[in-house]
C-alpha positions in Angstrom: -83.6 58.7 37.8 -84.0 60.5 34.3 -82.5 56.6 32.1 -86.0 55.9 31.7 -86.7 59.3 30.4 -87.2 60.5 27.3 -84.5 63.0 26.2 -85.6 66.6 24.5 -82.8 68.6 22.9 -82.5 72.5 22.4 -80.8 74.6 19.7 -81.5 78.5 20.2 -82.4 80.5 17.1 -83.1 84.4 16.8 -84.8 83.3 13.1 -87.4 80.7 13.4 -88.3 81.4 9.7 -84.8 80.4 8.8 -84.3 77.6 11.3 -87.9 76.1 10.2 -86.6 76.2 6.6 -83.0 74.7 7.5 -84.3 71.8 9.7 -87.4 70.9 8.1 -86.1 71.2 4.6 -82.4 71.1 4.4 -81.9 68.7 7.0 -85.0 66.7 6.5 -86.3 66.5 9.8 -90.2 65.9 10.9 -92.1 69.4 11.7 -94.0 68.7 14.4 -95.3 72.3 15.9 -94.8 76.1 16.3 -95.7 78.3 18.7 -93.4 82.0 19.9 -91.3 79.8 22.1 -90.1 77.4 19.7 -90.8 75.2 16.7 -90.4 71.5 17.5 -89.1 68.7 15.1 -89.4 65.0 15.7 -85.3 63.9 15.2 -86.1 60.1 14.8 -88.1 59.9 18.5 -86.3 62.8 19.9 -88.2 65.8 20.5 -85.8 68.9 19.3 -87.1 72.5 20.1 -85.5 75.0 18.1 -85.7 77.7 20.9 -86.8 81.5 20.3 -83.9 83.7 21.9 -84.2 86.2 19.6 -85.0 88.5 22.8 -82.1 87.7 24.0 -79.7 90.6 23.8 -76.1 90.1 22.7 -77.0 86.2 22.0 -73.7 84.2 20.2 -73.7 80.6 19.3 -71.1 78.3 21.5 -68.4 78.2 20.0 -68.1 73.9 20.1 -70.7 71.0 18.6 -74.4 71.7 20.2 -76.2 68.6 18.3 -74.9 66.2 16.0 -76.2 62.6 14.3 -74.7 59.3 14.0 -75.0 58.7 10.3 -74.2 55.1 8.5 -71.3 57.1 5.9 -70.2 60.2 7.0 -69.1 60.6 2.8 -72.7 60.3 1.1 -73.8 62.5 4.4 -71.4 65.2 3.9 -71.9 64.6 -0.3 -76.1 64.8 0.3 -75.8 67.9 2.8 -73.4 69.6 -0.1 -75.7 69.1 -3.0 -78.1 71.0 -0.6 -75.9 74.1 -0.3 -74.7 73.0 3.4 -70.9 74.2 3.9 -68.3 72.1 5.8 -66.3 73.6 8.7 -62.7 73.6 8.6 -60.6 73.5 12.3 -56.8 74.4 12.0 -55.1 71.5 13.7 -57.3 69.0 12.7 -56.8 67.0 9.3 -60.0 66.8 7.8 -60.2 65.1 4.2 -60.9 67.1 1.0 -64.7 66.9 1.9 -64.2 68.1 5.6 -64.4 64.8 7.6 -61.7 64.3 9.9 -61.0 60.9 11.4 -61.1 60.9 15.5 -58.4 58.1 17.0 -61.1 56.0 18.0 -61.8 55.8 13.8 -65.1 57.6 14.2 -65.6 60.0 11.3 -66.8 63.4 11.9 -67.3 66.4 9.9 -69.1 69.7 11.0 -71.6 72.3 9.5 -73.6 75.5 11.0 -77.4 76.3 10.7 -78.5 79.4 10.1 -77.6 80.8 13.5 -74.0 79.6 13.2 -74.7 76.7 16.0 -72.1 73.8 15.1 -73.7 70.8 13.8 -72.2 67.6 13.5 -72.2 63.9 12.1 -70.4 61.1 12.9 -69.8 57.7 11.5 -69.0 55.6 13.6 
């Protein structure tokens, strides 16, 4: 029913100042509009809406990945995002390399990062 369907994803922000100036800037992505609800981005044909829930009391991030891309090296990735002031997440139990990226048994490489909000991004090379 929704194969054929185009897919729109949602990240909630209380700080759509911040959030404009980490996806649009930081992260590189298209701006596409703003309005009080939401800013949208174009994510390479994938609507994202960067939801207003700053009315939302007590709001926390999930505590897990939200969003994530599939890059083509996880290392100039991570390396790019770092020169842009983007910190990697560490998880006890996992072994992540010196630059964050841990290696999934499948051989998929993934390291983590937060936005402004502290939503868990990823990428993964896979």
């Amino acid at each position: 029913m929704l194969g054929n369907a185009e897919l729109i994803a949602f990240v909630p922000t209380r700080d759509l100042l911040k959030s404009r100036r980490f996806y649009e800037q930081t992260l590189g992505l298209e701006f596409v509009s703003e309005d009080p609800f939401a800013l949208v981005f174009n994510a390479h044909g994938v609507m994202l809406r960067i939801a207003n829930v700053s009315a939302v009391e007590n709001f926390m991030p999930a505590p897990f990945t939200i969003l994530g891309w599939r890059v083509p090296s996880a290392e100039s990735t991570v390396r790019a995002l770092r020169e842009k002031g983007i910190e990697f997440e560490r998880f006890p139990g996992m072994h992540q390399n010196p630059l964050g990226i841990w290696r999934s048994p499948s051989g998929a490489q993934v390291a983590w990062f937060k936005d402004p909000d502290g939503n868990i991004l990823s990428i993964t090379e896979i």
